[in-house]
N, C-alpha and C positions, 0 to 999 in steps of 0.2 A: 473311489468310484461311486459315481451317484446308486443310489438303491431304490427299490420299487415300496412304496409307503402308501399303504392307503386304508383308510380311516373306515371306523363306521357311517352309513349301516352297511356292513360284508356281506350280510345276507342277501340284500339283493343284490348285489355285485357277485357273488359266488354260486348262492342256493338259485338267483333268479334265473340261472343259466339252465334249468330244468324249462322252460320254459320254450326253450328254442332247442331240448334233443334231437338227436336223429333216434333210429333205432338203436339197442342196446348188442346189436351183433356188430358191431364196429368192429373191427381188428386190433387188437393189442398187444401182438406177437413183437418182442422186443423190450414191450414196457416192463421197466419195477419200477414199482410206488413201495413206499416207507412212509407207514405212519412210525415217527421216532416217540419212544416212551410207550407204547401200545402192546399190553402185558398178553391178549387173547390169542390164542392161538386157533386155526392159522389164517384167519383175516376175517374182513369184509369186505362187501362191493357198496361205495360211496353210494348213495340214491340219485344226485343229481348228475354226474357225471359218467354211471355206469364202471367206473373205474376199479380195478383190485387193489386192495391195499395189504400189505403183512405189516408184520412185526419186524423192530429192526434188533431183537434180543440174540439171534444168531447172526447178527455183524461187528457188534462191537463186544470187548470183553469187559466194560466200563460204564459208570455213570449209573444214575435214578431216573427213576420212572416216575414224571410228574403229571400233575394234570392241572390245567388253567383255574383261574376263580371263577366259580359256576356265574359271578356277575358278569362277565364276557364271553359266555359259551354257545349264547344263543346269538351272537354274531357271527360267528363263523361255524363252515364245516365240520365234517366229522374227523378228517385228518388233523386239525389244529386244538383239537380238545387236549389233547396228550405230547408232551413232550420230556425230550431225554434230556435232564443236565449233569450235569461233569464237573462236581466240587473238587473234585482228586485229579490232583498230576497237574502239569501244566500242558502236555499236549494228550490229547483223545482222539482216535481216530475209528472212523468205519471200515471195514473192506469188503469190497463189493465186489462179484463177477461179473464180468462181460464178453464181448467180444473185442481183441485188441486190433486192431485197423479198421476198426466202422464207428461213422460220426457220431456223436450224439450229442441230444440235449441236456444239460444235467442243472437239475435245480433244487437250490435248497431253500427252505419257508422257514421263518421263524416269527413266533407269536407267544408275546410276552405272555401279555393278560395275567399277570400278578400273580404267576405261580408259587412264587415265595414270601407272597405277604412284605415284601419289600416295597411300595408303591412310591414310585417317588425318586428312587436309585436303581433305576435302570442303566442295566448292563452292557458295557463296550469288549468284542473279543474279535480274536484273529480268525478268520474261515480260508484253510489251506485246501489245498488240491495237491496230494501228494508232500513232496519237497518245498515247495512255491506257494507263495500267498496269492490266492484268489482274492479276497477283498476283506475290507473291515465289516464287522456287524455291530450297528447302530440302532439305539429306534429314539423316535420323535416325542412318543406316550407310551404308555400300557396295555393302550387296544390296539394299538400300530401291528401293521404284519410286512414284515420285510422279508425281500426276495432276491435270492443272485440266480442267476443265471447264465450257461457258460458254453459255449457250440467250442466241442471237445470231440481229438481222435487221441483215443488213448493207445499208447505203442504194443503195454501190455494188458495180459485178460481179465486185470483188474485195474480197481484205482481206490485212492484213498483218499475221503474224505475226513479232515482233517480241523479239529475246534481246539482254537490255542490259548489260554488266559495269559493278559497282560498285565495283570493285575488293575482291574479296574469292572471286576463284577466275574460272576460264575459262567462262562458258556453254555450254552444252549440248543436243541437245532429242534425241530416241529417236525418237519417232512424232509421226504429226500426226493428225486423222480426223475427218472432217465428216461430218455423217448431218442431213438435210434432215429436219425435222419441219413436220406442221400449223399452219398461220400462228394456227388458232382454241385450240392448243394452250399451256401457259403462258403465260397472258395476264399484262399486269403493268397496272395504273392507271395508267401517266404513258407515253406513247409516247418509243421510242428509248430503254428501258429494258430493259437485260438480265438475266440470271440467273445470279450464280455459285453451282454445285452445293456445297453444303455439307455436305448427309448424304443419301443415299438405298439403305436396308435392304430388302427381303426379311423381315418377321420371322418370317414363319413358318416359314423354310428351319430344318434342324438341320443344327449346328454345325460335323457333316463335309461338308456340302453345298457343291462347289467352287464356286457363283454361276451365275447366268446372264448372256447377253448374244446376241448375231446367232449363228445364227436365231432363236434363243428368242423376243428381243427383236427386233423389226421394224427399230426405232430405234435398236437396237445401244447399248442403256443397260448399263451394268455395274449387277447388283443383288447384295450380298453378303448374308450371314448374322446376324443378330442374336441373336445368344443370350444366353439369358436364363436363369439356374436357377430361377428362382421362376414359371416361365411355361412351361404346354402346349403340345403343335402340334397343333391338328385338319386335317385333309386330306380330299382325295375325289379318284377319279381320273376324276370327270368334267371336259369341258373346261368353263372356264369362256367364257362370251358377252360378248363389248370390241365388238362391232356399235354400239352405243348410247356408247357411251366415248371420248371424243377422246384420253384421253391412250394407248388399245390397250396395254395392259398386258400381258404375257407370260402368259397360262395357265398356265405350269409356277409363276407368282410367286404368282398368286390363288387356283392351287387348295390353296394352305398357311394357315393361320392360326396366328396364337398367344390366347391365353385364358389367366387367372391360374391356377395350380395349386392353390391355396390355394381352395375352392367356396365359404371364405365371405367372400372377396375379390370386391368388384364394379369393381376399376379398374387398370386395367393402364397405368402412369405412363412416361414417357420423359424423359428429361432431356437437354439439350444445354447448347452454352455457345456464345455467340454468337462468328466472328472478328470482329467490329466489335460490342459493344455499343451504335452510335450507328447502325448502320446497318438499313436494310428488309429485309424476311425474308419471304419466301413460302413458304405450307406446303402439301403435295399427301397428303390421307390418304386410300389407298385399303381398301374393303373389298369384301368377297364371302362371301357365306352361302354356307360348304360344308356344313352339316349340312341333313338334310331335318326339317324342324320340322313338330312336330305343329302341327293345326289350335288349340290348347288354347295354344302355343307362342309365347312373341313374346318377340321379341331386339331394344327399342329403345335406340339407343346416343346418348350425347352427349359433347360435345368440349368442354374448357376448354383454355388456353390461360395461366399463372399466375393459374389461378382463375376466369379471364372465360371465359365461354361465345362459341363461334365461329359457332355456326350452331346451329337447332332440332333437336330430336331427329328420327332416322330410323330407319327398319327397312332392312338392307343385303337387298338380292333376294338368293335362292338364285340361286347359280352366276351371277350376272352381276357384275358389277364396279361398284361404286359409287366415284365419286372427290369426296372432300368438300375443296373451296381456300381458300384465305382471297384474297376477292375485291379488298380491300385490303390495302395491306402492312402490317406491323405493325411497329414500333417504339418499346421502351420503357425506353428506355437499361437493361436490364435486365443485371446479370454471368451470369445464367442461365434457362434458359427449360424449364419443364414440361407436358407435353400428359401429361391425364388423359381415360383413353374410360374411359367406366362407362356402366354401363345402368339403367334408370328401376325405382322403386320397384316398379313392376308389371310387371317383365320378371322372373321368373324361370329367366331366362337369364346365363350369365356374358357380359361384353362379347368383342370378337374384334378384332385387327386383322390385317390382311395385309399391307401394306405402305406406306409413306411417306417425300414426299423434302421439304427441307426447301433450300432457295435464295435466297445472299441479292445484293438489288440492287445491281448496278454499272451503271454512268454512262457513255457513252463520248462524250462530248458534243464535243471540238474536231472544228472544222471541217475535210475534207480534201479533195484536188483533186478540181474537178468531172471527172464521167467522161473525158468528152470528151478534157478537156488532159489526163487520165493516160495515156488511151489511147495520145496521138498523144506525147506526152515518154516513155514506154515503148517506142513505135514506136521512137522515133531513138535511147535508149539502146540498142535490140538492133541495131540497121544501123548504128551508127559503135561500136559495141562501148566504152562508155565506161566507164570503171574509174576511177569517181572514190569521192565518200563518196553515192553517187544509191543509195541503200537507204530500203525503206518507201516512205512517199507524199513526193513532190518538195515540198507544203506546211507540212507537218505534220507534228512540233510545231517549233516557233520553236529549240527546240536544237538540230535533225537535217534543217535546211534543208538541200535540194539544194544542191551547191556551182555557183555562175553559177545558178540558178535565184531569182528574185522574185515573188512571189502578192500576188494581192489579202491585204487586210484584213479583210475579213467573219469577224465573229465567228461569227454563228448562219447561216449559208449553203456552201454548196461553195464553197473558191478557184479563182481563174481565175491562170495563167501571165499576167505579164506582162513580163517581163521572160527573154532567155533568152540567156548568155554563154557560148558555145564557143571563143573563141577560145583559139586557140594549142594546141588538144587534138587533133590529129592525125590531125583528122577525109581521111578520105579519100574518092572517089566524088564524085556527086552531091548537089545539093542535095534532103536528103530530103525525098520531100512529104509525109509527116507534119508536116512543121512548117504545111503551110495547115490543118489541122484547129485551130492554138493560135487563134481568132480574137479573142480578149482581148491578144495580145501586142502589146506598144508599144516594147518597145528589141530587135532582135536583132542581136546580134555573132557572125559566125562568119571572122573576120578571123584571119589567120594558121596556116594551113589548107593541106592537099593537094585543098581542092575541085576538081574538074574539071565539065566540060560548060556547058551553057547556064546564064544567068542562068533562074528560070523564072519564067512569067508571075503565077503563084499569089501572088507576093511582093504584088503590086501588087494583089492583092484582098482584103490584112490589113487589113480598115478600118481599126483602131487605132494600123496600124504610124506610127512618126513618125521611128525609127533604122533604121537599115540597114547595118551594116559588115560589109562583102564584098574587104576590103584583103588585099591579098597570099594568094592562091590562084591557080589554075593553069586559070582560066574563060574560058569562048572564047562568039561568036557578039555577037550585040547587045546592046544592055540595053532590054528591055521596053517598049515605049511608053510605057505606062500608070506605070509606073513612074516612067521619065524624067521624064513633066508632072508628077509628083508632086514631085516635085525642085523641078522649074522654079518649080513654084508656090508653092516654099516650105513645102507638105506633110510633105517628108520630107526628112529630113539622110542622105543616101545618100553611102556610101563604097567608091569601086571602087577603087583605086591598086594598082598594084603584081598588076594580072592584063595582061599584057602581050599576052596572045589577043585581049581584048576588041575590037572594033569599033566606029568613032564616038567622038563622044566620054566621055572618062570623067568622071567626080567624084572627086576629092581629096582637096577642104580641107582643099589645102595649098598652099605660094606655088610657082608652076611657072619654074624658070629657064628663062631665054632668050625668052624671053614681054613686049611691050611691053607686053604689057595689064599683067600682073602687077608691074613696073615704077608704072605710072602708078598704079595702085589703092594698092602697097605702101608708097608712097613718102608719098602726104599720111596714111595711117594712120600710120605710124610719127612725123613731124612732130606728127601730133596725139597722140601719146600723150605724147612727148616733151615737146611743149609743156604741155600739162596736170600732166606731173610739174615742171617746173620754175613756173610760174605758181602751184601748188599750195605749192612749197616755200618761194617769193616770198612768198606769202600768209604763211604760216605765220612766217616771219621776222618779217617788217613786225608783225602783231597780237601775237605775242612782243613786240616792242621799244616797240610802242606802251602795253602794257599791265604793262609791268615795272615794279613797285614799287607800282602800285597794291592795294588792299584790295578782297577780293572779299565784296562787303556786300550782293549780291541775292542769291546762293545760298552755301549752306554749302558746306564745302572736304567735296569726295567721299572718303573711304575711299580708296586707292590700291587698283586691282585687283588680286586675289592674295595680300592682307595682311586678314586677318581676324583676330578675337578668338578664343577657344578654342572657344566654340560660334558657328558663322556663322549671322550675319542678316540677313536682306531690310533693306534701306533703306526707311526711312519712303515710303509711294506719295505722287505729288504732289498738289495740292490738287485736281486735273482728277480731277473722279470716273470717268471713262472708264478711268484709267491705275493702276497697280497694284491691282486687284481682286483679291482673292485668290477663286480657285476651288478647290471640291473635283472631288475624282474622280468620284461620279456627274453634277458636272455638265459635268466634261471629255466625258466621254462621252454627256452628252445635248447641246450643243453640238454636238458632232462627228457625232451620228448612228448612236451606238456604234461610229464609227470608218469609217467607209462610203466617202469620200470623200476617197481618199487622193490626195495632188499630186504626192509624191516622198518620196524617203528620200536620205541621207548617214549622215557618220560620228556627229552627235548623236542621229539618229533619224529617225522620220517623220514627215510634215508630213500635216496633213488642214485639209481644206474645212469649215466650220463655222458655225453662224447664233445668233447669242444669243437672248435670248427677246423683245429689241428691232426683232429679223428683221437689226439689224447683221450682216452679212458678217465673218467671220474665218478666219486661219488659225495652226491651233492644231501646233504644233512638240510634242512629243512625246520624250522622253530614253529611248532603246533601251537593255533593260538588258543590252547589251552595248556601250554605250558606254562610253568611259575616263572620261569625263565624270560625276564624285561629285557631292554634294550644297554642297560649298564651291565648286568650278568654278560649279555651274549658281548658287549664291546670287551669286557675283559678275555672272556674266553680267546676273543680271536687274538686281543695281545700277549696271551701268555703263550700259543700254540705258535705265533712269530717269532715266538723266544727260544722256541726248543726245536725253530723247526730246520736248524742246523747239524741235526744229529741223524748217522749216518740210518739210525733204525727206526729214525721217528718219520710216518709218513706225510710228505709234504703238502702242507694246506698251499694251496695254489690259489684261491682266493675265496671273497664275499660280498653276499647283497646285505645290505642294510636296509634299504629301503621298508617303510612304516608296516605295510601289509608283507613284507617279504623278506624276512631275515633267513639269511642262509650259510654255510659252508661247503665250500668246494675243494676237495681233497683227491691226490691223486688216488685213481683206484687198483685195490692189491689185492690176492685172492690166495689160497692157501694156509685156511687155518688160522687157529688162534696160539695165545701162548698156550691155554689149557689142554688145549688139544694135542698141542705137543709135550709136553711136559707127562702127558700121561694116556694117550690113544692107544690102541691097539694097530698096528696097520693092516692096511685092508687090504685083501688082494689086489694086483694090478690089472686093471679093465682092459679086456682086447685093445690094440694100437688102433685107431678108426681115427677120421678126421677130427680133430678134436672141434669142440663146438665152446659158445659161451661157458661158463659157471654160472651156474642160476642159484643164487646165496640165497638163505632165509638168515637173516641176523633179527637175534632178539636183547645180547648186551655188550657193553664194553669198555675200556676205559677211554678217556680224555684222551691218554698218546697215548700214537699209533706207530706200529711199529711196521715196516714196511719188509720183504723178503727182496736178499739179494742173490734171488736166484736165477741162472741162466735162465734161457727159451727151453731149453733141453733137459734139465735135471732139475732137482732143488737140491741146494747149496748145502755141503758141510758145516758152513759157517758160523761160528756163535751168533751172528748175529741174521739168522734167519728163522723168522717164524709168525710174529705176529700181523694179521692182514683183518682189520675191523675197522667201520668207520665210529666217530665216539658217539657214546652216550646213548644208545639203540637201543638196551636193553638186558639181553642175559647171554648165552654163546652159541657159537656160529656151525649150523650141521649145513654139512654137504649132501648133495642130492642125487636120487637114481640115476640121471641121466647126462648129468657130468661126465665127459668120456673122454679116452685119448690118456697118453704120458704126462698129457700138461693140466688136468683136471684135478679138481679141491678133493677130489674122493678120497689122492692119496694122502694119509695123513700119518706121517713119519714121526716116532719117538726122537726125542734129543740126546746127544752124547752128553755124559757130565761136564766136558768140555765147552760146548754149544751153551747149557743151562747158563756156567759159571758164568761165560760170559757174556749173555745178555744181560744178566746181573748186573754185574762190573759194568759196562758199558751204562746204561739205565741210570747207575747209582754217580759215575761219572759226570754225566750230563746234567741230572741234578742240582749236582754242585755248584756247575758254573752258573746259574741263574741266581746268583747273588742276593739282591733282597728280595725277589722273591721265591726265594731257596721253599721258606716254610709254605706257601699258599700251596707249591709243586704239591710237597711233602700230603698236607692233610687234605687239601681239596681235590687236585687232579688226578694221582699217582692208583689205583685200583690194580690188587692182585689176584685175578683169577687159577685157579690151581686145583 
């Protein structure tokens, strides 16, 4: 996008603006100004504008406090003396409050002026608004002062300004300055659509006219001078009437006009050039009759637009302000764009303009954390003072995640916290109660910690919560009641160890020496894991020896895993129409719900909840593009999982996207537990019979195969071969949650018979075998035993 550049001498372009105040009682309820890098606390009022300025040291937790080379300081104001840069991190951000549903103006200044004795290597960086790029920052010289500016409704009661390095110089910013406008002001056609300023003149000012802006401007617009050789200025020094005008135009702006020089010229032309050729353009052209017209007199004017007319003709009123918009945007991928005002065959009047701005649409569309979790994860980054990469919004965008912070998925909605890992950061004090405002949160770790005081009750009212690790800190008194049954009940995985104050008993999980309980429990788990690997390896022997030298004549020998052609390719899908479907990407995402229904994440990616258009149940795996995981990895994976996915307990991949931006698997979905959970759970009581509802899973790991349960609608199954229900690769194991209800919900979680163990065993080690060469990839790459 074009930027606002302009040269010395500033001073009279800035300071000469004292010259034409109003009074200094002007109204400035709504405004903040930011002088950025400006150490005094806590301000001053500019001289020539009346203006308040602070300090921006309680907005950002980042960056040095610079100040310009005194050889360019007597060019500008007092706000561009000082400026904040940002050598550290790649993204910096401000956060600022406001009001969220009321318009504003928000502008940031940047004024090199050879702060770092670099002259010569001036600096290129990204200037964000929140998630989204507002614009590039550019300068032309060293005394250059560049300007963005942005007519902004912000959703919530802050917003984040945002300096990115791209590696091509230090970022920087000068000033910040917000000025609240009329919500009915700059309308745009598509809500949650902003306005970046692209040109807005004054034409009627001459030439030496240093601009105006506050007080002139209520709004505090900067209007410059357009001049024109071939073009008049008519004037009056009455005030002009913005009573009737939403956008209140400045008097000193409308009582100027320009008109051709040339009398027998009817049309006074403007030319621009688009920053985005591809992009929307809104135009604001204002006029005001300063001559007084005879009765005999008429001055009707019309507006094209490269040739198209914008609106019907009109007579502009004496001395009030007329503002003509373009109610839609326009866009005509055009390299340049021409506005002609002329006046109608029966006006013999010359046409007039006064002034017009011209603004083109930006988009700021990703989703950011809802108020609520910003407020309350702002809270506790100011009380445990944390100095991580926690800049901008803790969701948003997916490169500049908070660090230990996890959000919802919602594409087109506010994110919720659900996830939030402190440990080992040096938290000291109490447990803050900001953290009960997270109510979407479902894992919290603040394990490894200087916490002190009481456990607090609040914890126990996280509906959602289902982790809890409170290990090693320096916490005294009880643990919660409500809490505790939440435990008891299988609820919540609660971890006190290692707070040696505590009272009663604690939670662990982990094996407690000297303990005969721990003894009798420890003793047949380990027997039974032990036995399972060896019965396992038994198996695997025996179908080895049995099956050596025979011809494998019902299926073809597999591709070995990891061995591909120059360009990799999916394996033929099997003859089961259910099984390798290939999907596209919008229908990943209509499956999933555009993404709504998230289960977990690991190191492949995230897993989501998902309905075909059959109302089949699925869950669909997802390739994070920051996984290590290419497009050769994921093709093998889907071929080896076509391999095995003939096995009564492996759950059935039913298809995948491949597609560039969209790799995925789609697996049917199963619910009830993992192997570890059965191998070694407690059962839980059985929850009232009520209409049973979803399973709302938190999966955090699992292996490659999936093992699917064959159990009725009605019971779960005796069967060895029922138990494991995870989709792959997500991460670590799978807790079931408070509000899972009914006979048919994940709460229950039933130990296995020796019977059952053996033979998921056997069965597992069975199926192994027949995958022929690639027996061993099975073996060391896919095969993970949780226990």
């Amino acid at each position: 996008m074009m930027s606002w550049v302009f040269k010395p001498p500033l001073w009279a372009l800035l300071g000469g603006i004292a010259l034409m105040l109003l009074a200094h009682a002007q109204d400035q309820s709504g405004f903040i100004s930011i002088d950025c890098g400006l150490e005094q606390s806590p301000g001053y009022t500019e001289r020539t504008t009346g203006i308040y300025y602070i300090s921006d040291s309680s907005l950002t937790d980042t960056g040095d406090s610079k100040s310009i080379s005194l050889d360019y300081r007597d060019q500008y104001t007092r706000p561009f003396w000082f400026l904040r840069s940002f050598p550290q991190g790649t993204r910096n951000c401000y956060s600022i409050r406001l009001t969220g549903g009321d318009k504003y103006l928000i502008r940031a200044s940047f004024v090199y002026g050879n702060y770092d004795s670099q002259k010569g290597n001036l600096p290129e960086f990204e200037l964000h608004l929140g998630a989204t790029l507002w614009d590039s920052v550019a300068f032309s010289n060293a005394s250059s002062i560049t300007i963005k500016e942005l007519l902004h409704t912000p959703a919530q009661n802050h917003i984040h300004i945002c300096l990115v390095n791209i590696g091509t110089g230090v970022p920087f910013i000068s000033a910040i300055e917000l000025r609240p406008l009329p919500t009915a002001s700059y309308l745009t056609q598509m809500p949650k659509q902003s306005l970046a300023l692209l040109l807005r003149y004054d034409v009627g000012q001459t030439a030496n006219t240093a601009g105006y802006r506050y007080p002139n401007d209520i709004y505090d617009r900067l209007w410059y001078s357009y001049p024109r050789d071939d073009w008049a200025q008519l004037s009056t020094l009455s005030i002009i009437n913005n009573d009737q005008n939403t956008y209140q135009l400045p008097s000193d702006v409308m009582r100027t006009a320009a008109t051709p020089k040339d009398i027998s010229s009817q049309f006074l032309n403007i030319s621009w050039v688009p920053a985005d050729r591809y992009a929307e353009y809104y135009t604001y052209i204002h006029f005001a009759e300063v001559a007084k017209l005879q009765a005999s007199q008429i001055r009707e004017i019309s507006i094209t637009i490269n040739g198209e007319l914008t609106s019907d003709p009109f007579v502009p009123r004496y001395l009030y302000t007329n503002t003509i918009n373009s109610t839609l945007a326009f866009r005509g991928g055009a390299q340049s764009y021409n506005f002609s005002i002329f006046t109608s065959e029966d006006s013999f009047l010359l046409p007039i303009l006064n002034a017009f701005e011209v603004y083109m649409v930006k988009e700021f569309l990703e989703s950011e954390t809802n108020q609520k979790d910003f407020d309350a994860i702002a809270n506790i980054k100011s009380t445990y003072i944390i100095i991580k990469n926690w800049q901008g919004d803790p969701c948003a965008p997916k490169d500049y995640l908070w660090e230990g912070v996890t959000c919802s998925a919602h594409e087109n909605e506010s994110r919720n916290i659900k996830s939030l890992d402190l440990s080992s950061s040096g938290l000291t004090g109490l447990i803050a109660p900001s953290i009960s405002n997270l109510t979407m949160i479902q894992t919290l770790d603040l394990s490894n910690n200087n916490l002190t005081g009481p456990i607090p009750d609040f914890l126990s009212q996280l509906p959602n919560l289902n982790v809890l690790n409170l290990e090693n800190n320096k916490l005294t008194g009880s643990v919660p009641v409500r809490l505790s049954d939440r435990s008891k009940n299988g609820l919540l995985l609660l971890s006190l160890c290692g707070n040696p104050n505590l009272s009663g008993q604690v939670s662990c999980n982990k094996k407690k020496k000297k303990h005969n309980l721990g003894v009798l429990v420890g003793v047949p788990v380990g027997i039974s894991i032990g036995i399972l690997l060896v019965v396992a390896a038994a198996a695997i022997w025996w179908h080895s020896f049995k099956t050596k030298g025979e011809k494998a004549n019902t299926r073809p020998e597999a591709q070995e895993v990891g061995h591909t052609d120059t360009k990799p390719t999916l394996l033929k899908a099997p003859s089961d129409p259910r099984r390798g479907q290939h999907f596209t990407k919008v229908e990943i995402t209509n499956i999933t719900s555009n993404y709504t229904s998230l289960l977990g994440e690991g190191a492949f990616g995230k897993v989501y909840r998902g309905r075909l258009e059959n109302k089949v149940e699925v869950a669909v795996k997802v390739l994070s593009p920051r996984s290590s995981q290419g497009l050769e990895e994921f093709n093998n994976e889907v071929a080896l999982l076509m391999s095995v996915a003939d096995h009564k307990n492996v759950v059935s991949l039913i298809g995948y996207c491949d597609d560039v931006d969209c790799m995925a698997l789609v697996y049917a979905f199963v619910a009830y537990g993992n192997l570890k959970q059965h191998l070694s759970a407690v059962l839980s009581p059985s929850p009232p019979a009520s209409s049973p509802q979803s399973p709302d899973h938190r999966y955090t790991s699992s292996a490659p195969l999936l093992v699917r349960s064959q159990r009725s609608d009605s019971e779960l199954s005796p069967s060895p071969s029922a138990s494991l229900a995870q989709p792959p690769h997500t991460g670590a194991t799978l807790f079931h949650t408070a509000h899972s209800q009914g006979p048919e919900s994940d709460s229950i979680i039933r130990v296995l018979t020796w019977k059952e163990r053996l033979g998921i065993a056997l069965d597992a080690a069975r199926d192994i075998t027949t995958q022929n060469g690639s027996t061993k990839r099975v073996m060391y790459i896919a095969l993970e035993l949780s226990c």
